[in-house]
C-alpha positions as a Markdown table, in Angstrom:
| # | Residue | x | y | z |
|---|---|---|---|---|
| 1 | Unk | 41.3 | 20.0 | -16.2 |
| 2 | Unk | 39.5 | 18.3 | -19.5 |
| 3 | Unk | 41.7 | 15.3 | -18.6 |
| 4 | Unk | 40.3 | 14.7 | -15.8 |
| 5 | Unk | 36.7 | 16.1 | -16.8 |
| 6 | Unk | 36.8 | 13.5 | -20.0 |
| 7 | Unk | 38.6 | 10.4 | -18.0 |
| 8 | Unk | 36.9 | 7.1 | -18.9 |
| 9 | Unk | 38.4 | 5.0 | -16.1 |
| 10 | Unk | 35.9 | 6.2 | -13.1 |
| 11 | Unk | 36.5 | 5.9 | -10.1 |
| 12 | Unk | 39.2 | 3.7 | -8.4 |
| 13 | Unk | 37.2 | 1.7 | -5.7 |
| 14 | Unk | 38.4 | -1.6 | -3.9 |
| 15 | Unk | 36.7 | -4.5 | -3.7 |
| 16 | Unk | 35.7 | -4.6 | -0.1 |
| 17 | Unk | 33.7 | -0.9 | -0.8 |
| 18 | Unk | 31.6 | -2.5 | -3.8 |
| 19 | Unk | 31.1 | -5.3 | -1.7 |
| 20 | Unk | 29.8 | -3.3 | 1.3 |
| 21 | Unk | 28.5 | -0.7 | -1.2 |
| 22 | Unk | 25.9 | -3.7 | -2.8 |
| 23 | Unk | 25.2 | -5.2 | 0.9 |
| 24 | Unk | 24.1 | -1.9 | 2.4 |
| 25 | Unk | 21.7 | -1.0 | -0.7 |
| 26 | Unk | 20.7 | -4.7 | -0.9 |
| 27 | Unk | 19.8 | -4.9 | 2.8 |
| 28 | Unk | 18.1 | -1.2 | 2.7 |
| 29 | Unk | 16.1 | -2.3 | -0.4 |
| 30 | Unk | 14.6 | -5.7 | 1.1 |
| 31 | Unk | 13.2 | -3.6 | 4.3 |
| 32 | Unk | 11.6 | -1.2 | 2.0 |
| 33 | Unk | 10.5 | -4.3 | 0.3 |
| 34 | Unk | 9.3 | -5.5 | 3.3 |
| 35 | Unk | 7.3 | -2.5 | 4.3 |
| 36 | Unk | 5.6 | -1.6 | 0.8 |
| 37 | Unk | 4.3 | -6.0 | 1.3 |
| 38 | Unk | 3.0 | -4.8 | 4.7 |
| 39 | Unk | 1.4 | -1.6 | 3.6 |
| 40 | Unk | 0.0 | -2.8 | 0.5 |
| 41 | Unk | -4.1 | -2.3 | -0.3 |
| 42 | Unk | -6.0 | -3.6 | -3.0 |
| 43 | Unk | -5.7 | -6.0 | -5.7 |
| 44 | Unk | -2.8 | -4.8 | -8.0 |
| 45 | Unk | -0.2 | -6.2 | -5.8 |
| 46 | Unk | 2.4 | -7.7 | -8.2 |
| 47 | Unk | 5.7 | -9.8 | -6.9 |
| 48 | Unk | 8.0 | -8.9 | -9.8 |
| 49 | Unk | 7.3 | -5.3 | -8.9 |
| 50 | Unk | 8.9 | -5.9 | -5.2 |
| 51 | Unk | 11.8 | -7.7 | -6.6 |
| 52 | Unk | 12.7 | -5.1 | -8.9 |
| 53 | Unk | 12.7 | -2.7 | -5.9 |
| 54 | Unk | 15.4 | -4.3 | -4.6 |
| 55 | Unk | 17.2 | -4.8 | -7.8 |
| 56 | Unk | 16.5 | -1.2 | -9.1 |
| 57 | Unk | 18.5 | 0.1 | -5.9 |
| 58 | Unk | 21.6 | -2.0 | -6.6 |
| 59 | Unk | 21.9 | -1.6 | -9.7 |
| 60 | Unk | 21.5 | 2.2 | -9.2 |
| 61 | Unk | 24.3 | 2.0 | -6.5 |
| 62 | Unk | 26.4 | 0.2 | -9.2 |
| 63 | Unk | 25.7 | 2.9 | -11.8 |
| 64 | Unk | 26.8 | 5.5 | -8.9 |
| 65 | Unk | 29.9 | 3.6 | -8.2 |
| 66 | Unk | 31.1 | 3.4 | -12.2 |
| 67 | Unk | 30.0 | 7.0 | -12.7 |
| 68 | Unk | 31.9 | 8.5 | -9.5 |
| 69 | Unk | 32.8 | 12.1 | -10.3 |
| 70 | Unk | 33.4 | 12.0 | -14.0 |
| 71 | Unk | 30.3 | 13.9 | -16.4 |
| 72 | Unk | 31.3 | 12.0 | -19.3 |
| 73 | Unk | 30.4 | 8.6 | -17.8 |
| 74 | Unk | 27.0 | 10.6 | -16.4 |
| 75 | Unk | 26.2 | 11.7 | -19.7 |
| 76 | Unk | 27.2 | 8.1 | -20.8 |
| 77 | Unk | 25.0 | 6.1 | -18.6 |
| 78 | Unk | 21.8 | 8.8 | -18.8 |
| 79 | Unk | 22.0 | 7.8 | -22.6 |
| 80 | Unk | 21.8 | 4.3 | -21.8 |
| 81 | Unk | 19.0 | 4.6 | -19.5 |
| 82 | Unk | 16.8 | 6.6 | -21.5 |
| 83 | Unk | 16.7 | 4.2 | -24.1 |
| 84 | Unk | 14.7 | 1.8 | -21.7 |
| 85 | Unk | 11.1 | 1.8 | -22.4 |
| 86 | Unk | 9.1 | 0.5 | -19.5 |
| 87 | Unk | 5.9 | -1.2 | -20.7 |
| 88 | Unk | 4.1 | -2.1 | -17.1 |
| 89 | Unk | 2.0 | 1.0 | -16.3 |
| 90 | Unk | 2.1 | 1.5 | -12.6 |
| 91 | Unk | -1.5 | 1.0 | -11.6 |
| 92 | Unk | -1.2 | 2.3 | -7.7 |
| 93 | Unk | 0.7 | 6.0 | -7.4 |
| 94 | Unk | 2.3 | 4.9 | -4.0 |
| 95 | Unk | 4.5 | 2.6 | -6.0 |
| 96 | Unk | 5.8 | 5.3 | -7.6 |
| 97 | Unk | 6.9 | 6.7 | -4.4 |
| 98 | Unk | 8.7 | 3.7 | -3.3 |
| 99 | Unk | 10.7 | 3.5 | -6.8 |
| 100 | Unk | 11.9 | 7.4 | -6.4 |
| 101 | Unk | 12.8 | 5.7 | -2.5 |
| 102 | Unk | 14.7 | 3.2 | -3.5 |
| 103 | Unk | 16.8 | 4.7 | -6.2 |
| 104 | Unk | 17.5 | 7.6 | -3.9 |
| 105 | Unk | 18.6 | 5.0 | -1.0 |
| 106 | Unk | 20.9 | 3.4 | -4.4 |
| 107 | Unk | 22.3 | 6.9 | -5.2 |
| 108 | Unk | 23.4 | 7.9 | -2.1 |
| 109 | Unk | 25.1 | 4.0 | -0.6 |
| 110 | Unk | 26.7 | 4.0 | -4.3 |
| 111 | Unk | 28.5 | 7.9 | -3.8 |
| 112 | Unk | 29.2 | 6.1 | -0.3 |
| 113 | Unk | 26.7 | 8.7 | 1.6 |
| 114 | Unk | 25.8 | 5.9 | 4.4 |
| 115 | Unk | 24.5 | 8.3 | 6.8 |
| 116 | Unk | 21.8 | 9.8 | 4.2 |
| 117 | Unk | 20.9 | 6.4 | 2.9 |
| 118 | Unk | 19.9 | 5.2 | 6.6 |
| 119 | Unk | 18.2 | 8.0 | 7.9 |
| 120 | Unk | 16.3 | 8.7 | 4.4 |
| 121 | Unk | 15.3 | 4.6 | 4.9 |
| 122 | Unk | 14.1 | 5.0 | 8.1 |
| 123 | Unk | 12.4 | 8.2 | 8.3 |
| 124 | Unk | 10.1 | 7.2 | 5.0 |
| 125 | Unk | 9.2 | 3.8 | 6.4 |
| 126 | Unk | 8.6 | 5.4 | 9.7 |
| 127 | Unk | 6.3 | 8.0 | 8.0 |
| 128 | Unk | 5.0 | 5.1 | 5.6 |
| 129 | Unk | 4.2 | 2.5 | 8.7 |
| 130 | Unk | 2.3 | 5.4 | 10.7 |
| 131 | Unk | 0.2 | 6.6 | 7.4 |
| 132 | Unk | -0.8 | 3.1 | 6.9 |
| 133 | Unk | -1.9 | 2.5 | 10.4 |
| 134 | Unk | -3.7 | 5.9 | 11.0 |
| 135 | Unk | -5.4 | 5.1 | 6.9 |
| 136 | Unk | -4.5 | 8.8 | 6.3 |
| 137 | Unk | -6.0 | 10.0 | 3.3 |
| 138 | Unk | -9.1 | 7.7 | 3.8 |
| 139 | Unk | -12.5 | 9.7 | 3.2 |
| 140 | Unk | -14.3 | 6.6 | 4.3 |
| 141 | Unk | -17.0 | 7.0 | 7.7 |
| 142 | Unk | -17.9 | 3.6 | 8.3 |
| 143 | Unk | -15.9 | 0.1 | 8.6 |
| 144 | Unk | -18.8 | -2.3 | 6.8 |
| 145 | Unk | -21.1 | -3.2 | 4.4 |
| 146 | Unk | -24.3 | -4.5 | 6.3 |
| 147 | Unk | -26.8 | -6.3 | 4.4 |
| 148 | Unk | -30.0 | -8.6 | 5.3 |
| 149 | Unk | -33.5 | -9.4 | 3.9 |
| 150 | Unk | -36.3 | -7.9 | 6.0 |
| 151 | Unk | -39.7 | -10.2 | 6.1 |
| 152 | Unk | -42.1 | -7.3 | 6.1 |
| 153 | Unk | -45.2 | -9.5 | 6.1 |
| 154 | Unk | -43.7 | -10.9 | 9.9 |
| 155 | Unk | -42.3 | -8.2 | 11.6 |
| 156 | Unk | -41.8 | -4.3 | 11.8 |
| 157 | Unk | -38.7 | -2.4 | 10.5 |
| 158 | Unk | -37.9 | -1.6 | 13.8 |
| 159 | Unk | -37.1 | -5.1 | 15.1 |
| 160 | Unk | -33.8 | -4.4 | 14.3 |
| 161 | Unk | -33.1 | -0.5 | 15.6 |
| 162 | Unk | -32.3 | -1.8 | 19.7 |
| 163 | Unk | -29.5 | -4.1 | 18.5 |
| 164 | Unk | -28.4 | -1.4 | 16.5 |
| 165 | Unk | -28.2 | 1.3 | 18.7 |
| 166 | Unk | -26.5 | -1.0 | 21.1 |
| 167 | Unk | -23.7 | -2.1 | 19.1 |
| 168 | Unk | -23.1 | 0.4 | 16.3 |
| 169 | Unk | -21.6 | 3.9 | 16.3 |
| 170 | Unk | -22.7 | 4.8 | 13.3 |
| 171 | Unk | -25.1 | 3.3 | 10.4 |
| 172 | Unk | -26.5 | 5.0 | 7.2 |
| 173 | Unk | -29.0 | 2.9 | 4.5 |
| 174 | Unk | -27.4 | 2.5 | 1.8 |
| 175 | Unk | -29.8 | 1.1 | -0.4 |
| 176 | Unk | -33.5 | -0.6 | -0.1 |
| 177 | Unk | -34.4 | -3.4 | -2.8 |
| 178 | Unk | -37.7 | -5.2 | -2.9 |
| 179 | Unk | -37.8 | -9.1 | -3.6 |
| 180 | Unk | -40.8 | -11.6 | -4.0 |
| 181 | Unk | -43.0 | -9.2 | -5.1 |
| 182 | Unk | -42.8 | -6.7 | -2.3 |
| 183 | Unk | -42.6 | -9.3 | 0.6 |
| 184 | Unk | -39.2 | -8.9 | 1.2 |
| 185 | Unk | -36.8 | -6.0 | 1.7 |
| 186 | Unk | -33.4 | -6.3 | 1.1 |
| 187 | Unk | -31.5 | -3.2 | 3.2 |
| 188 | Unk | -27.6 | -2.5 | 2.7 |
| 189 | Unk | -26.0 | -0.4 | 5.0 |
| 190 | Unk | -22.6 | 1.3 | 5.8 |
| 191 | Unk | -22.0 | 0.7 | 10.0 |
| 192 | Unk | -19.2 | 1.4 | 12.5 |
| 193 | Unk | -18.6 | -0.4 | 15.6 |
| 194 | Unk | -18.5 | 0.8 | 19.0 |
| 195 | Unk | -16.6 | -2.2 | 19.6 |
| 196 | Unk | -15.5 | -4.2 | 16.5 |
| 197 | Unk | -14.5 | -7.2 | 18.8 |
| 198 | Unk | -18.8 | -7.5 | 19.4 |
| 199 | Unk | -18.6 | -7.9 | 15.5 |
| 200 | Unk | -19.7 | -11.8 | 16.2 |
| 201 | Unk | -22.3 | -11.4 | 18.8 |
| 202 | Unk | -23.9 | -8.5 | 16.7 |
| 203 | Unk | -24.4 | -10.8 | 13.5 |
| 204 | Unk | -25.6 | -13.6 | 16.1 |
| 205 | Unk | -28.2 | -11.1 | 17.2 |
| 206 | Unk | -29.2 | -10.1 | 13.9 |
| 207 | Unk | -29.8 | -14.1 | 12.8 |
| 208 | Unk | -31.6 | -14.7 | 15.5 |
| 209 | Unk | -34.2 | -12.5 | 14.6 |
| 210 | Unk | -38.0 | -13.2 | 13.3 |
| 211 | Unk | -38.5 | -11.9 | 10.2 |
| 212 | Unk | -34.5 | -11.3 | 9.2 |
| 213 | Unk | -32.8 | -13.4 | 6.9 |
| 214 | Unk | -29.1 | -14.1 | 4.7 |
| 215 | Unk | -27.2 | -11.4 | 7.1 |
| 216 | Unk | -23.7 | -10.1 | 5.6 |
| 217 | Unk | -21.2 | -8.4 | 6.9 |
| 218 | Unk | -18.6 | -7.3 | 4.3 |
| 219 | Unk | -15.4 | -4.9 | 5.2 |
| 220 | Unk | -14.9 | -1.3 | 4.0 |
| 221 | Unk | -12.0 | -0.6 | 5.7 |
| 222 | Unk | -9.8 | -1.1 | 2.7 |
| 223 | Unk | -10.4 | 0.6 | -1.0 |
| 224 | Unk | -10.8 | -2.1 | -3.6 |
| 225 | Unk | -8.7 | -1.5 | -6.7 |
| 226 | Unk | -8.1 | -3.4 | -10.1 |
């Protein structure tokens, strides 16, 4: 029994498994790749980070393959690991979820679990695609940042209020700042479409306007980070 607990050589795979072993995980690991590209908000998106995705998952599935059923080698290679220091802080926490994905997906082609590595692949992506495209988690009401100068010396605040209430769902002031010594207003709000593909015709509207000047439409759909 401690011969075979404390035997060094591993496991005894052929070459066509390792091949197929590293093909599986590579191919798994460059759709989740693919997805977390897709799915990715903001401004911390890095390129390194989705390469080593795909390279943390086969190099997990190698570590699964040496290791095999033998504790010594475990011990071995959790010794090893845990003298890697990793300097990059991980700025968005949904990265960290797609590392635990693919070294789960490397763990389970490398101990030749196929079955669990597909299914585990597909049902996170699936889950991952239809977060992303219902923007679950999102406290966010409105899709824009609205903001024009108002001439108050040539026309009433209310010019605007009919082409509001006949393309917008929703619109909240967000802020009112005065310029040229109290001549001008300039308004910001936060607005939602009834239709976003009137987004065009409602800025036309808005420029057309006497009194109603630099109009800017800015999205809000997506949360800015650094």
């Amino acid at each position: 029994m401690l011969d075979n607990l404390f035997n060094f050589g591993g496991t005894n795979l052929g070459t066509g498994v390792i091949i197929i072993n590293l093909l599986v995980t590579f191919v798994l690991c460059l759709l989740i790749s693919v997805v977390y590209q897709r799915t990715h908000r903001g401004l911390s998106y890095s390129q390194s980070f989705v390469m080593t995705l795909i390279i943390s998952g086969i190099i997990i599935s190698a570590v699964m393959m040496v290791i095999g059923n033998n504790i010594a080698i475990a011990f071995g290679a959790f010794g090893a690991f845990s003298l890697i220091r990793f300097r990059t802080a991980i700025k968005d926490a949904k990265d960290m979820g797609f590392i635990f994905l693919v070294l789960a997906v490397g763990m389970a082609v490398g101990t030749n679990n196929y079955t669990i590595a597909v299914f585990t692949t597909l049902t996170a992506l699936l889950v991952i695609l239809i977060l992303n495209y219902i923007n679950f988690g999102s406290i966010r009401k409105f899709s824009y940042i609205l903001t024009f100068n108002f001439d108050t010396k040539i026309e009433s605040e209310n010019i605007y209020k009919d082409i509001f209430n006949k393309y917008l769902k929703f619109n909240n002031i967000l802020n009112i700042k005065t310029l040229d010594d109290g001549r001008l207003l300039q308004l910001t709000f936060s607005i939602k479409f009834i239709d976003e593909k009137e987004l065009s015709q409602f800025v036309e509207k808005l420029e057309k306007l006497n009194g109603l000047s630099q109009v800017n439409l800015i999205t809000a759909k997506n949360d800015i980070e650094y």
